[in-house]
C-alpha positions as CSV (number, residue, x, y, z in Angstrom):
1,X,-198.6,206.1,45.1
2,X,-197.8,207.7,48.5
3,X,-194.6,206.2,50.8
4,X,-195.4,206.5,54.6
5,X,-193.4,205.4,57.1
6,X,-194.8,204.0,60.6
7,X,-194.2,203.7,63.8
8,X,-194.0,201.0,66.5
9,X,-192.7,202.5,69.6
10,X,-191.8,200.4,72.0
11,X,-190.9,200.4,75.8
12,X,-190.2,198.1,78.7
13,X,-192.0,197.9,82.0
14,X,-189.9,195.3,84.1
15,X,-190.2,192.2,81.7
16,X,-193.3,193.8,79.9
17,X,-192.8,195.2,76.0
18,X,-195.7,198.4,75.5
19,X,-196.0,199.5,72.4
20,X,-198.0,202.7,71.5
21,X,-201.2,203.0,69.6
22,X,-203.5,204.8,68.6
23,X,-207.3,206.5,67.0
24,X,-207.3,207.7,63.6
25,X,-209.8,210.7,63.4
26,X,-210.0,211.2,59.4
27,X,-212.8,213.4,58.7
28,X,-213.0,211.2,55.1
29,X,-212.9,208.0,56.3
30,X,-215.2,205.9,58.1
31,X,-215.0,204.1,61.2
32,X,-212.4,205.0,63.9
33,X,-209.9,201.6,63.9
34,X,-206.8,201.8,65.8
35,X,-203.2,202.4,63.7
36,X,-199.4,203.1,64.9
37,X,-198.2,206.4,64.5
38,X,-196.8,207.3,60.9
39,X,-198.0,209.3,57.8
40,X,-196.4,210.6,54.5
41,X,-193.4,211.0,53.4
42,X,-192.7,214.4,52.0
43,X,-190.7,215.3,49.0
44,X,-186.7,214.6,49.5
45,X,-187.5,214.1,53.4
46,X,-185.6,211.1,55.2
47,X,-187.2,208.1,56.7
48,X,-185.9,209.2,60.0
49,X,-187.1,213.0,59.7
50,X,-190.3,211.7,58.8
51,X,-190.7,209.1,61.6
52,X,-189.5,212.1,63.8
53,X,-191.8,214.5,62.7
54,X,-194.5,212.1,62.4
55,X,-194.6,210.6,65.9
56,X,-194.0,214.1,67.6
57,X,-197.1,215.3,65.9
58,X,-199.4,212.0,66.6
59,X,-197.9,211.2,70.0
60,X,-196.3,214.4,71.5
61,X,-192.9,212.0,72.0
62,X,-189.4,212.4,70.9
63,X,-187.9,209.7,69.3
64,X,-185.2,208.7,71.0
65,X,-183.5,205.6,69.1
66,X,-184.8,203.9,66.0
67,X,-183.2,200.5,65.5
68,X,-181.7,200.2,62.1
69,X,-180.3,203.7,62.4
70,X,-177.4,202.5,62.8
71,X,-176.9,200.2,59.1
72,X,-177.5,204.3,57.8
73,X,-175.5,204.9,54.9
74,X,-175.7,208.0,52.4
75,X,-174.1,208.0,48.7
76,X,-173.8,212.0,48.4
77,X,-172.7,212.5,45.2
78,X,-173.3,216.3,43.2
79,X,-176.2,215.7,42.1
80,X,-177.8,213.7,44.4
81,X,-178.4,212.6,47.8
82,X,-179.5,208.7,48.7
83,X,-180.2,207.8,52.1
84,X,-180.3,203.9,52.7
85,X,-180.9,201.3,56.0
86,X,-182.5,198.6,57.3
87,X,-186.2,199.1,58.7
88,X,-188.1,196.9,60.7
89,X,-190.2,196.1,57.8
90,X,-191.5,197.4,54.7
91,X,-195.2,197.0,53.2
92,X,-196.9,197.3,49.7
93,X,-200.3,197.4,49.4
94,X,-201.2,195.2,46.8
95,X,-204.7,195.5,46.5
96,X,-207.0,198.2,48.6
97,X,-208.5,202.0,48.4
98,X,-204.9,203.7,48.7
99,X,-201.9,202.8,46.6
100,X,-198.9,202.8,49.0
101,X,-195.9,201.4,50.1
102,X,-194.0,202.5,53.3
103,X,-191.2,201.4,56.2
104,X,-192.3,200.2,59.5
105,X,-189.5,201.2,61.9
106,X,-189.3,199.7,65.7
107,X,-187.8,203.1,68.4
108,X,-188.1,204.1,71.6
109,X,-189.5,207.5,72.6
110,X,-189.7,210.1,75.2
111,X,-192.1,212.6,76.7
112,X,-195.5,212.4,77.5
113,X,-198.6,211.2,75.5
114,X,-200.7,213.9,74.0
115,X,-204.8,213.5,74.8
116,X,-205.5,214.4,70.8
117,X,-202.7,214.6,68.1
118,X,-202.7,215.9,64.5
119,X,-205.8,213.4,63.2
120,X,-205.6,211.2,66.3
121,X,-206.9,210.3,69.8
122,X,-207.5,207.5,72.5
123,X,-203.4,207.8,72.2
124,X,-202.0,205.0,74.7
125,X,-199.5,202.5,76.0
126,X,-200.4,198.6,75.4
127,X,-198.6,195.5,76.5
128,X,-197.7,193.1,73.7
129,X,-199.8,190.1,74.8
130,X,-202.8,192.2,76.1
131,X,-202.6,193.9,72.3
132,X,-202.2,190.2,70.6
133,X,-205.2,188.5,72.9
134,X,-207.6,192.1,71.8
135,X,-206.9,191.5,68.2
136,X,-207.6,187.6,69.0
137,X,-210.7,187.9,70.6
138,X,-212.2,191.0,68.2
139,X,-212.0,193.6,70.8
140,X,-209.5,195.8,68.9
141,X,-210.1,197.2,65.1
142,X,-207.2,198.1,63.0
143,X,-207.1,200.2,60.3
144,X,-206.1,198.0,57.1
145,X,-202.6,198.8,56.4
146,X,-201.7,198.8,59.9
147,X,-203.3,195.5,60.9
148,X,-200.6,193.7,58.8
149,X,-198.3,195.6,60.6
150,X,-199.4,194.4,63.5
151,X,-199.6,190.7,63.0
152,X,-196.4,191.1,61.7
153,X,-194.7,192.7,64.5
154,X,-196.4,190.0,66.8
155,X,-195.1,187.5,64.7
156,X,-191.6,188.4,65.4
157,X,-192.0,189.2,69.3
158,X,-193.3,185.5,69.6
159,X,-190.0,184.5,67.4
160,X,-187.6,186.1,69.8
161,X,-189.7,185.2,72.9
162,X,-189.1,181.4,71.4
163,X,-185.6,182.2,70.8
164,X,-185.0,183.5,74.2
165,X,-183.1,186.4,72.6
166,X,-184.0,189.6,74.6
167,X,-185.0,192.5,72.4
């Protein structure tokens, strides 16, 4: 089973929410869908290294703030080390060609997109509604773990647009 953590990077243009996304370019797989930034876990690394790590190498940006950093806790004890918090959301793939589960974390990031990152391309800035009416309409493809992502993530803007709560 591999754990992965993901992704959605988010910032505000006047009253428009952009999120990032992107082109995997996986020599082993087929197609070319569209995913959030994210990858493996490695051994003993934390959730936030990893996000780190992983968006600077997809994206080129820095993350700047990752909400749900801030419910961080650690229990150090001699032994061991556990790092826990709130993400976003978490996954489990329940059925599919990759056993994994992972930590979908919303942040906000700085610098400048790269043209090609490590097994990526097409890296760009989308508005929220213009990314909901694509996957809509068909115009968008999704790789399959990140699709769910997706629609989950739309789920909730349309939950705090309806709540008028500004996130």
């Amino acid at each position: 089973m591999f754990v992965n953590v993901r992704a959605i990077i988010e910032r505000k243009r006047g009253d428009v929410t952009e999120i990032v996304i992107q082109r995997r370019v996986k020599a082993h797989e087929d197609g070319r869908p569209f995913e959030l930034p994210g990858g493996r876990i490695n051994p003993y690394e934390s959730y936030i290294s990893a996000l780190k790590r992983e968006v600077l190498e997809e994206t080129g940006l820095h993350v700047t703030k990752v909400y749900g950093e801030e419910t961080k806790m650690e229990t150090n004890e001699s032994t061991s080390n556990v790092e826990i918090m709130e993400p976003f959301a978490i996954y489990q793939t329940v059925k599919g060609p990759v056993d994994s589960l992972g930590a979908y974390f919303r942040c906000e990031a700085k610098g400048t997109l790269l043209q090609e990152g490590d097994e990526t391309d097409n890296i760009m800035w989308i508005s929220v509604n213009d990314l909901s009416s694509a996957i809509e309409e068909g115009r968008i493809d999704f790789s399959w773990v990140d699709m769910s992502g997706i629609l989950y993530y739309l789920k909730w803007c349309r939950q705090q647009t309806q709540s008028t709560i500004d996130y």
